[in-house]
C-alpha positions in Angstrom: 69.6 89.2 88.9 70.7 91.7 91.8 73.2 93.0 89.4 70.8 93.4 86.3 68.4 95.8 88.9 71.1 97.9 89.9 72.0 98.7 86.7 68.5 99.5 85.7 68.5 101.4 88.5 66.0 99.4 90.5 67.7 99.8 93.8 65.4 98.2 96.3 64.6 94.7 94.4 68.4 94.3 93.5 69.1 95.0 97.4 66.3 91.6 98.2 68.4 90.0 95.6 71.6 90.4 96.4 70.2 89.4 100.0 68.8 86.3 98.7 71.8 85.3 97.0 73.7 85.5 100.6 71.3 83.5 102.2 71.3 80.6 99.6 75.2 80.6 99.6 76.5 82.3 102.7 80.7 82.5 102.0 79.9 83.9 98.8 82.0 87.2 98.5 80.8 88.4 95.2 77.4 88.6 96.8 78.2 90.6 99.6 80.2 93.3 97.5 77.4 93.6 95.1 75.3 94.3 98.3 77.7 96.6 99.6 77.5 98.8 96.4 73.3 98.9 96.2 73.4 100.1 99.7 76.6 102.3 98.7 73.7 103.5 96.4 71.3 103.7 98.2 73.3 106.3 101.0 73.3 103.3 103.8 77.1 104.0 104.3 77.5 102.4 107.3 75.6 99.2 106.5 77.5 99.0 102.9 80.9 98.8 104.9 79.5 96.3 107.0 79.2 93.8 103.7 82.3 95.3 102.2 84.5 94.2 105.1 82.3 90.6 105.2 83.5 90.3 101.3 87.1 91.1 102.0 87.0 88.4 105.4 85.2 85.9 102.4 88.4 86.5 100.1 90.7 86.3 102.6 89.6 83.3 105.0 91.6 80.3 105.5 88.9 77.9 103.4 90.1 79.9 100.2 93.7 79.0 100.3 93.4 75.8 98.2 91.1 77.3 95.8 91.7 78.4 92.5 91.3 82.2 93.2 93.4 84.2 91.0 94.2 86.5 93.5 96.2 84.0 95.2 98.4 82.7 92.4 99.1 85.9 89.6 101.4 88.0 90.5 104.8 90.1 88.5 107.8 91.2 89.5 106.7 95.0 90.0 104.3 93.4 92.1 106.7 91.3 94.7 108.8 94.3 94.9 106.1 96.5 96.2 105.2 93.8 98.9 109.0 93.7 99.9 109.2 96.9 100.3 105.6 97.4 102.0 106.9 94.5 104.1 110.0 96.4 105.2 107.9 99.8 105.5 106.0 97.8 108.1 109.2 96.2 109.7 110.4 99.6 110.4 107.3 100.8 112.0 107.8 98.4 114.4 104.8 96.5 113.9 105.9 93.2 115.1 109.0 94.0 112.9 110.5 90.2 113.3 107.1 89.1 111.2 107.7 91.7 108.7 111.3 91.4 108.3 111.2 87.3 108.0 108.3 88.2 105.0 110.6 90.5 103.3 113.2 88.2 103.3 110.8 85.4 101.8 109.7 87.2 99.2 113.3 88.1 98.4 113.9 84.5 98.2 110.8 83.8 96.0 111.8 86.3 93.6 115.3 85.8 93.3 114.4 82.1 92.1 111.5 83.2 89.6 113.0 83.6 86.3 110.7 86.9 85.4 109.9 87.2 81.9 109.6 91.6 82.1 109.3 93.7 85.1 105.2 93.4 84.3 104.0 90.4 82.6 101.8 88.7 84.9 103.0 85.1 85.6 101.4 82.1 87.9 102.9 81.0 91.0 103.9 77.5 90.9 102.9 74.8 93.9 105.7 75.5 95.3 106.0 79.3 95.8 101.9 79.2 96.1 102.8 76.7 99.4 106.3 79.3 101.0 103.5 82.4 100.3 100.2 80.8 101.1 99.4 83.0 104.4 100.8 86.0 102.9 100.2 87.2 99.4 97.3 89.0 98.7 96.0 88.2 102.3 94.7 90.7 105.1 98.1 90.3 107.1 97.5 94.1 108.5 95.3 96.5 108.5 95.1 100.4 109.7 92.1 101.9 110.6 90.7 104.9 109.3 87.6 106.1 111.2 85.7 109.1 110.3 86.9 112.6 111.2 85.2 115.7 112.3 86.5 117.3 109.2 87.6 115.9 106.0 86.9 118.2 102.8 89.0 121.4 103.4 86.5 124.0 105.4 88.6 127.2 103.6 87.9 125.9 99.3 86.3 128.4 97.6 83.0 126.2 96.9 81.3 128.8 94.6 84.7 129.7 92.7 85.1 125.6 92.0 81.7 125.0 91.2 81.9 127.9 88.6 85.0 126.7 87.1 83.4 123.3 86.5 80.6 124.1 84.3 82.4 127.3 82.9 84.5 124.3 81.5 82.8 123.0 77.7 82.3 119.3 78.8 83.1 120.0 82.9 86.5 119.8 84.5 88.0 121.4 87.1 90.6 120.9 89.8 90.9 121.8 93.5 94.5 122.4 95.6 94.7 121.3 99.7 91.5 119.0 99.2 91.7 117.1 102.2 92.1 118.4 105.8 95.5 117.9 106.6 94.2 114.9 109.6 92.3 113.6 107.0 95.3 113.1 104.1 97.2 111.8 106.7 95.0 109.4 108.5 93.8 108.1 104.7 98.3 108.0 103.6 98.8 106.3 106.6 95.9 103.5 105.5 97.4 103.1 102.0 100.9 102.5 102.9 100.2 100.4 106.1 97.1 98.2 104.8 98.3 95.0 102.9 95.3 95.4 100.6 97.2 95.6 97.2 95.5 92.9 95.5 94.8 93.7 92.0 97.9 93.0 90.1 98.3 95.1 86.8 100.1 94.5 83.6 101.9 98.1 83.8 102.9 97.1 86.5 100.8 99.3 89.2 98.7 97.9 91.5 95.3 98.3 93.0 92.7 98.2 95.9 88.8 98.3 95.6 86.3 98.4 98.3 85.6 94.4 98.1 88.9 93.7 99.1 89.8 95.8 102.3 89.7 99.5 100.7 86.4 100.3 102.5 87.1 102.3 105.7 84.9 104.8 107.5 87.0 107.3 106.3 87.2 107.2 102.8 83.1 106.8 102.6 82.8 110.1 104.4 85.0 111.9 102.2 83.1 110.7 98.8 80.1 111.9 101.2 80.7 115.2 102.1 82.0 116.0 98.7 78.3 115.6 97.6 77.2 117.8 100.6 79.8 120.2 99.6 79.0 120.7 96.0 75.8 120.0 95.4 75.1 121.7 92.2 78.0 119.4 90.7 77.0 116.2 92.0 73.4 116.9 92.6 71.8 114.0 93.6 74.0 111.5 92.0 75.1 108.4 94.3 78.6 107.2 95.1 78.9 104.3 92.9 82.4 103.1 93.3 85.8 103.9 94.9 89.1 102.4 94.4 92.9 103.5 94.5 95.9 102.5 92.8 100.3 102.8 93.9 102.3 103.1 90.8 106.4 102.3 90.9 108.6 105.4 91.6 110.2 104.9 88.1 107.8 105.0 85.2 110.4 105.7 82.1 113.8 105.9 82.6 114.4 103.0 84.7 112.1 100.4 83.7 110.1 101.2 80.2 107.6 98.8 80.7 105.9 100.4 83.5 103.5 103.1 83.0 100.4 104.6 84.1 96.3 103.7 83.4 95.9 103.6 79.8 93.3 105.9 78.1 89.8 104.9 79.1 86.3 106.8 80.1 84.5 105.5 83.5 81.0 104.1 83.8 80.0 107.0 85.3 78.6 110.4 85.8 81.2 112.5 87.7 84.9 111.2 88.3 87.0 112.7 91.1 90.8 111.7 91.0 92.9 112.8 94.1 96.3 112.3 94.7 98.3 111.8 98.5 102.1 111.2 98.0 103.9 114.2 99.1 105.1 116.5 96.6 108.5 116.3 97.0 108.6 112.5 95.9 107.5 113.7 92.5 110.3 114.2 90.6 108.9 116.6 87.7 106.6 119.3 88.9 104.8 120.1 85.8 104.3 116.0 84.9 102.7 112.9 87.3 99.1 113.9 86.8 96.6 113.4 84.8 95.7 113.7 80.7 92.4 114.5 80.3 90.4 114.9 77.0 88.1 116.9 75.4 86.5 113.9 73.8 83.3 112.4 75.2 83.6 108.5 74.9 80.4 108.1 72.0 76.9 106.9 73.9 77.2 103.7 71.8 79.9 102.5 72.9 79.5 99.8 76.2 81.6 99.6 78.9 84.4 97.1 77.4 85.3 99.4 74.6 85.3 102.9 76.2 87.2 101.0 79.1 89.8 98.8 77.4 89.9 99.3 73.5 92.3 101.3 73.0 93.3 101.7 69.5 89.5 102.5 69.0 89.6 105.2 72.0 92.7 106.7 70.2 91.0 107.0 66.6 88.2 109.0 68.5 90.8 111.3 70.0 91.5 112.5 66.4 88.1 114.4 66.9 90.1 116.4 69.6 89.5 120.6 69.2 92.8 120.9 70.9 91.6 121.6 74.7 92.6 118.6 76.0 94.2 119.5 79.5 97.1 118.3 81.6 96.9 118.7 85.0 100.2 118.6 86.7 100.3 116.3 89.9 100.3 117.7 93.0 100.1 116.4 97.0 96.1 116.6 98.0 95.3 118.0 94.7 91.9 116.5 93.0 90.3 116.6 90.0 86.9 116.7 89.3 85.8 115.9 85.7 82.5 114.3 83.5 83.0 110.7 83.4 82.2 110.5 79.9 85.5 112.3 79.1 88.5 110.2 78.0 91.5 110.5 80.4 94.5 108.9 81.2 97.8 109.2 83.6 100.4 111.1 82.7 104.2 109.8 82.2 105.8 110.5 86.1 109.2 109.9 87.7 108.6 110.0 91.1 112.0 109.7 94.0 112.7 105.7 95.1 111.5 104.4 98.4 108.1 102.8 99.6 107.3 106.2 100.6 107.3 108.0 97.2 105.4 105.6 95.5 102.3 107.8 93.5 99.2 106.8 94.7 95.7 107.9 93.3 92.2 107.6 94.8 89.3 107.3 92.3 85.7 108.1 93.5 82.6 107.9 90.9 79.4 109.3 90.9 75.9 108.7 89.7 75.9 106.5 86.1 76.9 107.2 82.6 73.9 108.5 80.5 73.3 106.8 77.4 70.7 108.4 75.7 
């Protein structure tokens, strides 16, 4: 019920709902996340985080381990290689580097014996590797913080220049260079690399964070925020509404074929901002790693499964294209801002080896898709 009044918009009676659902079933997650986004809604940033981190303790607590949580048993081989090498990131950083080291060295183990049927296909652990990786995979083993800064949003953009460029675009698209303060790209790099929140496993082969699951951080809230106070004839008076990120493997063609980037979608939303935080010099071609986006408007008819995941339907649509669909190159603390409605998707990349120079993405929405 809390669900069905946010998205009619009814705010304050899916906020009692949500509440009620907590109280009649307290370890229930799901309930506190769909809490965490009304009140994400509703501007009450620091109480949202408050039921955001209580969701992510939820998934992670010790009474889950023998349940039959998803997040504890998919996993691929892309996806074991990034924790050994997050592991071993973490090792070197001398953060207890004896617990770090012994993981990596497990999870070598583990995926030496798994007979992997591609570098992406999703498999199940069996008993026996769910019992070796029980208090490890896809748990809160560590965790950076990433409180709020005096600055965040660059003070020296050109705010009336960007804003121009937005709506001078036909369906509104733009892109801003050195988004983030440079204390504020680091603290939020730092956060990404060092946080073992990497849960959601992806059949390209990329993985995924969301705000349920330990992405919520002072930090990252603020910056949605001020890029509202910022632009305000962009965003108006549209809400944040969701925020996730996603790592990519450093090879997306000529190494392993199967792994690529997001496929061609549109977002449930009303203003998409995409902003990207691996150093430029891990990307290995300059005027590639970015983003594809369209100048086709997913159709108002279309609901959220089809203009999300069908993609031979999104593709036919494309053929409506007038030819101004626009690449935009990646680049370190570059972000685009773009309509929602708008079909994108990532652009082929080849990014250097190492932990390090993995491309990672940050994905804030804004307000809801209109469909009428």
């Amino acid at each position: 019920m809390g669900n069905i009044l946010r998205d009619l918009g009814k705010l304050q009676e899916a906020e009692l709902s949500q509440r009620r659902a907590i109280e009649l079933k307290p370890n229930f997650a799901k309930a506190n996340e769909a809490l965490g986004l009304v009140l994400l809604e509703k501007n009450e940033y620091d109480l949202s985080l408050m039921y955001f981190s209580e969701s992510a303790k939820l998934l992670n607590d010790q009474i889950e381990k023998n349940s039959n949580n998803q997040r504890f048993k998919v996993i691929s081989k892309a996806k074991i290689e990034h924790d050994i090498e997050q592991f071993e990131y973490l090792a070197s950083k001398n953060y207890g580097n004896k617990k770090f080291t012994d993981l990596a060295l497990l999870y070598k183990k583990v995926a030496s014996e798994i007979n992997w049927p591609s570098d992406t296909s999703l498999i199940t652990l069996n008993d026996k590797y769910q019992s070796l990786l029980k208090d490890s995979y896809n748990r809160l083993v560590h965790i950076l913080e990433a409180p709020k800064l005096k600055e965040v949003i660059n003070n020296s953009l050109n705010v009336e220049q960007i804003t121009n460029d937005y709506f001078n675009d036909e369906f509104g698209l733009t892109y801003i260079d050195n988004f983030l303060s440079s204390k504020a790209i680091k603290s939020l790099r730092d956060f990404l690399l060092e946080s073992t929140i990497w849960f959601n496993v992806k059949q390209n082969g990329y993985v995924g964070t969301f705000l349920r699951e330990g992405f919520a951080n002072p930090l990252i809230i603020q910056i949605a925020n001020e890029l509202k106070t910022k632009f305000p004839k962009i965003f108006k008076n549209y809400p944040i509404n969701h925020i996730w990120a996603f790592k990519y493997d450093s090879r997306s063609k000529n190494k392993k074929s199967s792994l690529k980037g997001i496929n061609v979608h549109a977002d449930f939303a009303a203003i998409n901002v995409n902003f990207w935080i691996t150093p430029k010099k891990a990307n290995l071609n300059p005027k590639s790693g970015g983003l594809i986006v369209y100048d086709v408007e997913a159709p108002k008819e279309w609901n959220f499964n089809t203009f999300n995941n069908d993609e031979q339907r999104i593709r036919k649509e494309l053929k409506k294209s007038k030819g101004n669909t626009k690449v935009i190159p990646y680049n370190e603390n570059r972000a685009v801002i773009f309509n929602s409605n708008l079909f994108h998707e990532t652009d082929s990349y080849e990014f250097k080896e190492g932990y390090e120079n993995r491309r990672i993405n940050v994905t804030l929405l804004f307000g809801r898709r209109k469909v009428n």
